[in-house]
Structures are given as structure tokens and as C-alpha cells.
C-alpha positions in Angstrom: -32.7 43.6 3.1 -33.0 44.4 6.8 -30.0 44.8 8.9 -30.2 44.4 12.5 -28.5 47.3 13.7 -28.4 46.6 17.3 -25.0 45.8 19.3 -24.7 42.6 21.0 -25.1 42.7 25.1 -22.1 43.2 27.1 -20.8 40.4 28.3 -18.5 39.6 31.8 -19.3 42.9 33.7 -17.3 42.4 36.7 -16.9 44.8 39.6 -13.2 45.7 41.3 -12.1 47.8 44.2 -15.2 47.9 45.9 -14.9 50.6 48.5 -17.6 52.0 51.2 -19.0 54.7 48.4 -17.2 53.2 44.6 -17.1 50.1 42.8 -15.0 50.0 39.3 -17.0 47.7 37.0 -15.5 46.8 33.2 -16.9 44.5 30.6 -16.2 43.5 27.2 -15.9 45.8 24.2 -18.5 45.5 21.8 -17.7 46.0 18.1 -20.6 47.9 16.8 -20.9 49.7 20.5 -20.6 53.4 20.5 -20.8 54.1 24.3 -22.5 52.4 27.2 -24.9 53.0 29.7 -24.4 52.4 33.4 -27.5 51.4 35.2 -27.6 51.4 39.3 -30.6 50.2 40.8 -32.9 50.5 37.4 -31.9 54.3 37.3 -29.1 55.8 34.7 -26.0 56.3 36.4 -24.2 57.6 33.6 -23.0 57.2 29.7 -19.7 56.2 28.9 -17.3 55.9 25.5 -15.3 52.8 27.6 -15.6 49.6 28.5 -14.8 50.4 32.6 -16.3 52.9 35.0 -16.1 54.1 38.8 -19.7 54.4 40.4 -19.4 56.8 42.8 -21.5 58.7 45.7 -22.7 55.3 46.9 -24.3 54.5 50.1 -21.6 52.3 53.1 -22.9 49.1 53.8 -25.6 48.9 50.7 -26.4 46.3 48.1 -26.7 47.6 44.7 -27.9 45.9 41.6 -25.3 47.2 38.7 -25.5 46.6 34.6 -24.6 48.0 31.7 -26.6 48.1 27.8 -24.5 48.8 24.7 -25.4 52.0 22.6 -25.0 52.6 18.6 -25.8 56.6 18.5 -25.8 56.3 14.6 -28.5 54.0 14.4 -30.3 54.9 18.1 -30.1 51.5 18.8 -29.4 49.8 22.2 -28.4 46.6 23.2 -30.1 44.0 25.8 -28.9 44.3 29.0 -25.3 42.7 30.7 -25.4 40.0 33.3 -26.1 41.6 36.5 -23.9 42.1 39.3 -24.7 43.0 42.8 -22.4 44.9 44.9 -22.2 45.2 49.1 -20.2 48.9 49.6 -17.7 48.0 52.4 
């Protein structure tokens, strides 16, 4: 019997605290996550064990395209990708 093995999507990613070079972002927990990826532009920002991260080093005045994709390191599996969410640094 197959298993799918994947973790759901994040869901609600939602940014806070935007600043001219941060932007806190959070989401949901996802049970059968193991850590999460932070994507910025299409490139890997980082890899987190929570559900809420501060992007940093960002460019004033830019728009950035932000989402993050659930991991599950004992199966190498990764989730599809959250909503979305574009960002304008002050």
C-alpha cells in the first residue's frame, strides 16, 4: 500500500513589519512538516524548523515575490508551494 508521504502546502503566508530591507512572513504549521523553505524571487532564501521568518538584506523600494514549500527530511519529500505574496520594502 502506497503512502503519500508528502506534507500538505502551507497555507496563509502573510508578511508583517515590512521595513526598507526585512519583511517577517509566518504561515500555518503543517503536521507532517519537518522544516520549511523560504523562497525570494525563485532563489532559496533559507531553511527553517518554524512556521515564521525575517527576510533580511533586501533591497529599499523593491518588489519581491516571497513563498514557502513544506519539507519532511525523513522521507525527502517536499510540499507544493504556499500562496504567494509580494512585498514593496518601504
Amino acid at each position: 500500500m502506497f503512502t503519500n508521504l508528502l506534507p500538505n502546502a502551507p497555507a496563509n503566508l502573510a508578511t508583517s513589519n515590512i521595513t526598507a530591507t526585512t519583511v517577517d512572513l509566518d504561515w500555518d504549521a503543517i503536521e507532517d512538516a519537518s522544516g520549511y523553505d523560504v523562497f525570494v524571487d525563485g532563489v532559496l532564501e533559507d531553511s527553517v524548523t518554524t512556521n515564521s521568518y525575517t527576510v533580511s538584506g533586501l533591497t529599499t523600494a523593491t518588489d519581491y515575490d516571497i513563498y514557502v514549500v513544506a519539507t519532511n527530511s525523513k522521507y525527502g519529500t517536499e510540499s507544493a508551494p504556499s500562496n504567494t505574496v509580494t512585498v514593496t520594502t518601504a
